[in-house]
PLY file of the C-alpha trace (Angstrom):
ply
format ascii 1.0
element vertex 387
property float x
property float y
property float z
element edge 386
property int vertex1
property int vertex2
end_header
-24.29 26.56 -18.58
-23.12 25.94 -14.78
-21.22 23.17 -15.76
-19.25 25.07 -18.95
-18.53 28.06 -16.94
-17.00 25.35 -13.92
-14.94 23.86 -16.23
-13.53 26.81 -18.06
-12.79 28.07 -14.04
-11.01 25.15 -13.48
-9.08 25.02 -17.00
-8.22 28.66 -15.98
-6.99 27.80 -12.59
-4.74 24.81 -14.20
-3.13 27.18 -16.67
-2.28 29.59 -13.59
-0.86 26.37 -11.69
1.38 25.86 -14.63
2.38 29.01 -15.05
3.68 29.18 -11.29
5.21 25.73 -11.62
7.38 27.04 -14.91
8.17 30.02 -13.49
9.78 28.03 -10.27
11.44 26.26 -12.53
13.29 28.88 -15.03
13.81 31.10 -11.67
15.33 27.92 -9.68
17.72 27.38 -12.51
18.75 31.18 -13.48
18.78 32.97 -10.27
17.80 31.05 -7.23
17.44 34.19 -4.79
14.28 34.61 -7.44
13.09 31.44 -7.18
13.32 30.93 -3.47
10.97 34.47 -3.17
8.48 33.56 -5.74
7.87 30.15 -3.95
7.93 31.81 -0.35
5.18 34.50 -2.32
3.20 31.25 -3.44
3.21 29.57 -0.33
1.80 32.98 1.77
-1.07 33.19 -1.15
-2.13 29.60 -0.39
-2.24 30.04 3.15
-5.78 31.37 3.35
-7.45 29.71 1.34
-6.47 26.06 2.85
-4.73 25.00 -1.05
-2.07 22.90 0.04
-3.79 20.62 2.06
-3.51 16.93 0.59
-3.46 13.67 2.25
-1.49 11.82 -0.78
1.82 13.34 0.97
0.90 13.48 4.34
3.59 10.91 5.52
6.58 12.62 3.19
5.34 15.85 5.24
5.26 14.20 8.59
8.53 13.32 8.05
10.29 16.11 6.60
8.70 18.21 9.66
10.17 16.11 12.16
13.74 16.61 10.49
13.24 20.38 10.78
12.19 20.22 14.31
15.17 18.09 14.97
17.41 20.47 12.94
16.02 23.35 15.26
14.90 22.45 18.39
18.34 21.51 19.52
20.47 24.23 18.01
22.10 26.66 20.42
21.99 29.26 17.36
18.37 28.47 16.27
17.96 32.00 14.04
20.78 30.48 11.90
18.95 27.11 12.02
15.11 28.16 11.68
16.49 30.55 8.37
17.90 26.18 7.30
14.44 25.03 8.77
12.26 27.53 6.38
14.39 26.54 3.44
13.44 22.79 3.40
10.02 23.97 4.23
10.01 26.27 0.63
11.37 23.04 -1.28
9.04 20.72 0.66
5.93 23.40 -0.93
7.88 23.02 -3.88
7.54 19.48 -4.09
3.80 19.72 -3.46
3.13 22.33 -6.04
4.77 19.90 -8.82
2.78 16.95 -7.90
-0.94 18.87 -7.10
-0.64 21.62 -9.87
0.13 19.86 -13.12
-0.64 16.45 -15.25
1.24 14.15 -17.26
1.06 16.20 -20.53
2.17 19.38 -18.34
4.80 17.15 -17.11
6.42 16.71 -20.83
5.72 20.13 -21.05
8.05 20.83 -18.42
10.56 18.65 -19.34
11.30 20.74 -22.68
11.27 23.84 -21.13
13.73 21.80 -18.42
16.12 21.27 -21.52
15.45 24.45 -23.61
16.43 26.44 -20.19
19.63 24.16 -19.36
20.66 24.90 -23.47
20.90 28.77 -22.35
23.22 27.95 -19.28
25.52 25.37 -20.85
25.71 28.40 -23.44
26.60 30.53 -20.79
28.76 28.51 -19.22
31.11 28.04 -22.29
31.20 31.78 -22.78
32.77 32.13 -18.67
35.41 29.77 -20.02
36.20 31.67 -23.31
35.91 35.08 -21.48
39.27 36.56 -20.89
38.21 38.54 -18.20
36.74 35.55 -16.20
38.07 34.65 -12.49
37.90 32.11 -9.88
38.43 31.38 -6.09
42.13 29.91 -6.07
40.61 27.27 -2.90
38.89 25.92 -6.09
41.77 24.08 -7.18
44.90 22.96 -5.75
47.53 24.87 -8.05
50.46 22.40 -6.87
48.28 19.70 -8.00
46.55 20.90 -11.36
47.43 23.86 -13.88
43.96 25.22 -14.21
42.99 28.62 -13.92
39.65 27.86 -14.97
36.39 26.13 -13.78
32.92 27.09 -14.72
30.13 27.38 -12.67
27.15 29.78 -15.02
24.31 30.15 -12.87
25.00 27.80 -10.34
27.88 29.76 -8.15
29.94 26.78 -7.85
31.68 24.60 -9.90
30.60 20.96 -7.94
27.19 22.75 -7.92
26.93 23.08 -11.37
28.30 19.44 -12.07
25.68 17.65 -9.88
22.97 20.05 -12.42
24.25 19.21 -15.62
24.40 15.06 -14.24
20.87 15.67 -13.68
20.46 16.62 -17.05
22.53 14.21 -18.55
20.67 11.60 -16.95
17.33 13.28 -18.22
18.21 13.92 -21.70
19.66 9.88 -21.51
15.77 8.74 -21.59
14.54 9.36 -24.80
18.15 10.77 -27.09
17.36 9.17 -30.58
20.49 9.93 -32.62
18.44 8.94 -35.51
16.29 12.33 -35.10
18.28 15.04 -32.85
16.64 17.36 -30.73
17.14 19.41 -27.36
18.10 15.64 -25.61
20.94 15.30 -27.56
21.70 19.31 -27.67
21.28 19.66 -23.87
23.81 16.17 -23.32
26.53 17.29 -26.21
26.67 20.91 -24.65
26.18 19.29 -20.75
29.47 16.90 -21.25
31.42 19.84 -22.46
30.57 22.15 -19.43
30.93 18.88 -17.37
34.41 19.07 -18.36
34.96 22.39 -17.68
33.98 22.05 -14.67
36.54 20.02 -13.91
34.55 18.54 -11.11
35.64 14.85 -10.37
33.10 13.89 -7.97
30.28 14.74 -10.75
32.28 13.07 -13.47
32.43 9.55 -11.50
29.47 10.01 -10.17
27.42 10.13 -13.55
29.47 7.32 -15.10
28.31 5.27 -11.87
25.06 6.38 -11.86
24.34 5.21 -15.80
26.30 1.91 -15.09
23.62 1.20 -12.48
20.95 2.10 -14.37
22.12 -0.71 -16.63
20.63 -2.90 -14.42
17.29 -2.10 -15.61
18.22 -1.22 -19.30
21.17 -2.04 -21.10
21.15 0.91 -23.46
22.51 2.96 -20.43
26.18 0.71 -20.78
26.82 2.16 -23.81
26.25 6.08 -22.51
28.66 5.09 -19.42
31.21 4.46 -22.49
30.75 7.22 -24.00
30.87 9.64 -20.92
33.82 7.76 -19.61
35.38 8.15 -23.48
34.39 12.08 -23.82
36.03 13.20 -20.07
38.96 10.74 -19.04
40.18 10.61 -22.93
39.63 15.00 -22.75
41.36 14.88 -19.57
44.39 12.52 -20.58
44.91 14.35 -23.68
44.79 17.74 -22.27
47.09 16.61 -19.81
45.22 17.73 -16.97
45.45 14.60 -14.73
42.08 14.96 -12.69
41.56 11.40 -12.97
45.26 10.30 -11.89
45.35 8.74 -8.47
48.38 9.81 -7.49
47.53 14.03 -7.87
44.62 13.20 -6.12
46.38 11.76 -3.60
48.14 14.48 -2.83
45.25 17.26 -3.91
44.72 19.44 -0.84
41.22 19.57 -1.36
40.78 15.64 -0.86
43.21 16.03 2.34
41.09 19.24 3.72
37.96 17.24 3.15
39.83 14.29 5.06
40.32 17.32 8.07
36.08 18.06 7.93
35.14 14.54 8.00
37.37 13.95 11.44
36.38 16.71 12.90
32.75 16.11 12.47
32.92 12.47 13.40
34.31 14.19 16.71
30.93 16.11 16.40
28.73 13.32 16.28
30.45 11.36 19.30
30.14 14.74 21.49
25.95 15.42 19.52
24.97 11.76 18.54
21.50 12.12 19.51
20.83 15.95 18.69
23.45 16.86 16.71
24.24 20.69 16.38
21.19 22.03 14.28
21.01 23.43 10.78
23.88 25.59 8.93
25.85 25.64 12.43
28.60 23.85 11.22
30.93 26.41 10.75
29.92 27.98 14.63
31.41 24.49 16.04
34.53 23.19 13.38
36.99 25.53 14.97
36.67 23.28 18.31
36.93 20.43 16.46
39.91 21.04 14.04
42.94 23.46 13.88
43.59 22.56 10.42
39.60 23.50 9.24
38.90 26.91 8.77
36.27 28.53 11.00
34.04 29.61 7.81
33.23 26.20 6.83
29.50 25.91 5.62
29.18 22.22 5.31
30.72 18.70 5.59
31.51 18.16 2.05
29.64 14.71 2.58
25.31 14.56 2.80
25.23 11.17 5.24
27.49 13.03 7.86
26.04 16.48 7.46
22.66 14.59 8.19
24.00 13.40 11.32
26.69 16.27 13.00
22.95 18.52 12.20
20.42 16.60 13.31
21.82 13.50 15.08
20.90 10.09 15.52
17.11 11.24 15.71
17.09 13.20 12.54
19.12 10.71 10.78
16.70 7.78 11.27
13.90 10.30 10.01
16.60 11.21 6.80
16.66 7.05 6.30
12.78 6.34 6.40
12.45 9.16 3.49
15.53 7.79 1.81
13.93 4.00 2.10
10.74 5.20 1.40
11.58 7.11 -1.87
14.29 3.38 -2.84
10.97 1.65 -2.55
9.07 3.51 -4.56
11.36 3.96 -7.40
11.99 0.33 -7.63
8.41 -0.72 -7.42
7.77 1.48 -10.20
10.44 0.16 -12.12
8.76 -3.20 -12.25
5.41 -2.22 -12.01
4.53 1.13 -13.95
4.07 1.24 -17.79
6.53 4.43 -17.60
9.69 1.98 -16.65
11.87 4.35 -18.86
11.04 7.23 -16.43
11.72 5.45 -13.41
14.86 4.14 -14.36
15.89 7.84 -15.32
14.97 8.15 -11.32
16.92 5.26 -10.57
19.68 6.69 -12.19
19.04 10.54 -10.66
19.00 8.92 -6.97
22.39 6.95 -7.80
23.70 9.92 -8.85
22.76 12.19 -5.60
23.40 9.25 -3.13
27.22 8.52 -5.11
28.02 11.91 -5.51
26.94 12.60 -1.72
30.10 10.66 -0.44
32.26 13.93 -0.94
30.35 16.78 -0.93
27.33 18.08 0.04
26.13 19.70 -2.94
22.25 17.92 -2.82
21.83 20.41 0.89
22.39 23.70 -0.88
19.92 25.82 -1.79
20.01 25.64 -5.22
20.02 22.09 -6.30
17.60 20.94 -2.68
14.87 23.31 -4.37
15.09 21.29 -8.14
15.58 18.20 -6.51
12.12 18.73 -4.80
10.34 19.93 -7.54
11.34 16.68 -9.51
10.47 14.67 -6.58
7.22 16.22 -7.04
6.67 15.42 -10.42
7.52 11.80 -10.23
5.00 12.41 -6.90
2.36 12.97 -9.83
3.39 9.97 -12.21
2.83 7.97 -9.34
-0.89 9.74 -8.56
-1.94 9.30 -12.01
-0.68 6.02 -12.46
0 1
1 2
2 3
3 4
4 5
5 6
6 7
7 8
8 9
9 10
10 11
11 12
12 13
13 14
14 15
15 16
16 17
17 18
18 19
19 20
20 21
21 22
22 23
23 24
24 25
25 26
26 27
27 28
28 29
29 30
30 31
31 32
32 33
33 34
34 35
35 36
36 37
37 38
38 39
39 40
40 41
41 42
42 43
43 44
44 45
45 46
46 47
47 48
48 49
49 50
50 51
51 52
52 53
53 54
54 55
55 56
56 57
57 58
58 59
59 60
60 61
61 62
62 63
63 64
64 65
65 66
66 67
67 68
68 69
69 70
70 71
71 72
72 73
73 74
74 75
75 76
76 77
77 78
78 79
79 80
80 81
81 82
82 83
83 84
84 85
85 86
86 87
87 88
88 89
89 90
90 91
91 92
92 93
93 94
94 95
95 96
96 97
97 98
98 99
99 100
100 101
101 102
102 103
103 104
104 105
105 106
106 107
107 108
108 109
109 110
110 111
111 112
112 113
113 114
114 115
115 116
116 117
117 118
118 119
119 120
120 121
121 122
122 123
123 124
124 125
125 126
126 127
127 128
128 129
129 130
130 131
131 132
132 133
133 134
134 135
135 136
136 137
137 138
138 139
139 140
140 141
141 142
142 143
143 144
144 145
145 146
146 147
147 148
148 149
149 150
150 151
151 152
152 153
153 154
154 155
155 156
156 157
157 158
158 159
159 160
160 161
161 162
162 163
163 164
164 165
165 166
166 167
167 168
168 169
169 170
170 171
171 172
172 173
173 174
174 175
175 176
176 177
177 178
178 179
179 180
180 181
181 182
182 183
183 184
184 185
185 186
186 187
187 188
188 189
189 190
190 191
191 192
192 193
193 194
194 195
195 196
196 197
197 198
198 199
199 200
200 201
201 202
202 203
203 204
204 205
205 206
206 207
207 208
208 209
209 210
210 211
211 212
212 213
213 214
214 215
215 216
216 217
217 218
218 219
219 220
220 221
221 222
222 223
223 224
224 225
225 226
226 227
227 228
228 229
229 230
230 231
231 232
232 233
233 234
234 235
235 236
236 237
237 238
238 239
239 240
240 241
241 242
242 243
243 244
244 245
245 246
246 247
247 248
248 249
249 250
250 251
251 252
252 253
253 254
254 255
255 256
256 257
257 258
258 259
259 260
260 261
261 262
262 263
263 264
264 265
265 266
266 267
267 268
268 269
269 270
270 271
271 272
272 273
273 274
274 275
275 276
276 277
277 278
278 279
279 280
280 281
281 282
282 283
283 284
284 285
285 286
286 287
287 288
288 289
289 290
290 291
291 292
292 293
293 294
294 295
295 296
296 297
297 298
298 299
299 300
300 301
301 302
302 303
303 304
304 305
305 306
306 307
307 308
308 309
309 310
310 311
311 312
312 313
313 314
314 315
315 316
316 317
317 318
318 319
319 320
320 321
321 322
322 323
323 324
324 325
325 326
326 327
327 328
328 329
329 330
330 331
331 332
332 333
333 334
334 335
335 336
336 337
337 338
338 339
339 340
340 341
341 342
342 343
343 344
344 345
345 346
346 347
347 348
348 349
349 350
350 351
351 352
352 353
353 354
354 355
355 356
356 357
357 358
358 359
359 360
360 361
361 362
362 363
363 364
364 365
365 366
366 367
367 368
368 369
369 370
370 371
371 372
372 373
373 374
374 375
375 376
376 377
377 378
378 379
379 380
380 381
381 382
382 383
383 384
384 385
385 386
């Protein structure tokens, strides 16, 4: 009798994990404010009762501790910082809750909801376009350059933001699409591509035709998706004669030349910061002695490997490469080693993604896309625990 009424307890605390974990999820995706609340809520609830104590990520939490303190200790505006510092500490519980809440089949069951949730945005997406009463930021395209008056962003705020989410799901649906019996994979990557369009967004269109020709490497099947994509947006873009592709507007797009302006003026950063740096979300307190051409209100570099280091340094940036070599590792062993190689090289793919699309902005460091990037580290966290 003991020993039913345990394990109904513990079935009924599982089904409460989930529950938390799916919630994150549709909240992170929908309206991030939410989700960012409901995880901070989580975290104070677990606090007493010890629950998110667990060795098999004590060195991934060593680590991303010492980047905080980095981020923070140094800062001469360490409110602004510390507000940074308690952000990657919310995605960092994030993380954990994926990999110690939930199993493999809660995993799948995650994944759907992943793709039926993404469905709804796409949708929503599509409608900004078509809506005649739908605006954007004119710094959002260079009109010289480009006759658009439209770029979609749904849920995500941003345009590039919204292109590194639907990559991500892209990438995802990529692993199991079976043309031969459609489902949400193939729903969620027809609708994706056409918001990935519309978003105009360059940097995500290369960087998910990069990211599945190197997951080629590992599986060949991925070649013929990086025709496809490369078919469905530069042939859309040619026809359409929009010219986001051609060389020579982007040469002279003033959003390539501004990001040219934030790139010198935080390499000045770094030589005057190289150990330190200038702490989290300070950028914008420091450009304006940097630059005359940047604006003051700048929030980031608009590239992750030099936000990494004009925030935290030289010291924070060797703690950024240990996690980044330490997560490389681990994908690739699994790769070779796992009897789930199709889900690793979907993270293969994922990282090349984030690490490409990182050259030119700095979309993997906002809010929004840090807090799903953690919670999927966290569930290939758990492939790796049950495997």
């Amino acid at each position: 009798m003991n020993y039913e009424i345990s394990g109904k307890t513990l079935e009924a605390a599982s089904e409460k994990s989930c529950i938390k974990v799916f919630l994150l999820l549709i909240s992170s995706i929908v309206f991030v404010p939410a989700a960012y609340v409901f995880v901070a809520a989580v975290f104070i609830a677990s606090v007493p009762s010890s629950a998110f104590n667990h060795k098999a990520a004590q060195d991934e939490f060593v680590l991303v501790a010492l980047y905080c303190v980095t981020g923070v200790l140094f800062s001469r505006y360490r409110l602004i910082s510390s507000a940074f510092a308690a952000m990657f500490g919310l995605c960092m519980f994030s993380y954990y809750l994926f990999f110690s809440s939930i199993n493999a089949q809660d995993l799948q069951k995650a994944k759907k909801l992943l793709f039926m949730v993404s469905i709804i945005v796409f949708l929503i997406g599509i409608a900004q376009f078509l809506s005649p009463d739908f605006s954007m930021p004119s710094k959002w395209v260079d009109a010289g350059q480009f006759k658009l008056s439209r770029r979609i962003y749904s849920t995500f705020y941003n345009p590039n933001v919204f292109g590194f989410f639907i990559n991500f799901i892209v990438i995802m649906a990529c692993e199991k699409l079976d043309l031969r019996n459609p489902g949400m994979e193939l729903a969620a990557m027809v609708l994706g591509l056409v918001c990935l369009f519309l978003t105009f967004s360059r940097t995500a269109w290369i960087s998910l035709i990069a990211s599945l020709l190197a997951a080629s490497l590992f599986d060949r099947k991925y070649l013929k998706y990086a025709a496809f994509v490369s078919a469905a947006i530069f042939g859309s873009d040619a026809l359409l004669g929009i010219g986001r592709v051609s060389p020579t507007r982007a040469a002279g797009d003033s959003s390539f030349l501004y990001r040219i302006e934030i790139w010198k003026a935080c390499l000045n950063i770094i030589r005057d910061h190289f150990f330190t740096g200038i702490g989290f979300g300070t950028l914008f307190k420091h450009i304006s002695s940097y630059s005359d051409a940047v604006k003051p209100n700048i929030e980031h570099c608009h590239n992750i490997y030099l936000q990494v280091f004009t925030e935290t340094g030289a010291i924070g940036a060797l703690v950024a490469s240990t996690l980044l070599y330490r997560v490389v590792c681990a994908v690739l062993h699994n790769i070779k080693a796992s009897r789930q190689k199709e889900t690793w090289v979907t993270a293969f793919a994922v990282l090349s993604m984030a690490l490409i699309h990182g050259t030119v902005d700095s979309v993997l460091l906002t809010p929004q896309i840090l807090l799903l990037a953690s919670m999927y580290a966290g569930a290939m966290k758990r492939l790796t625990i049950d495997n």
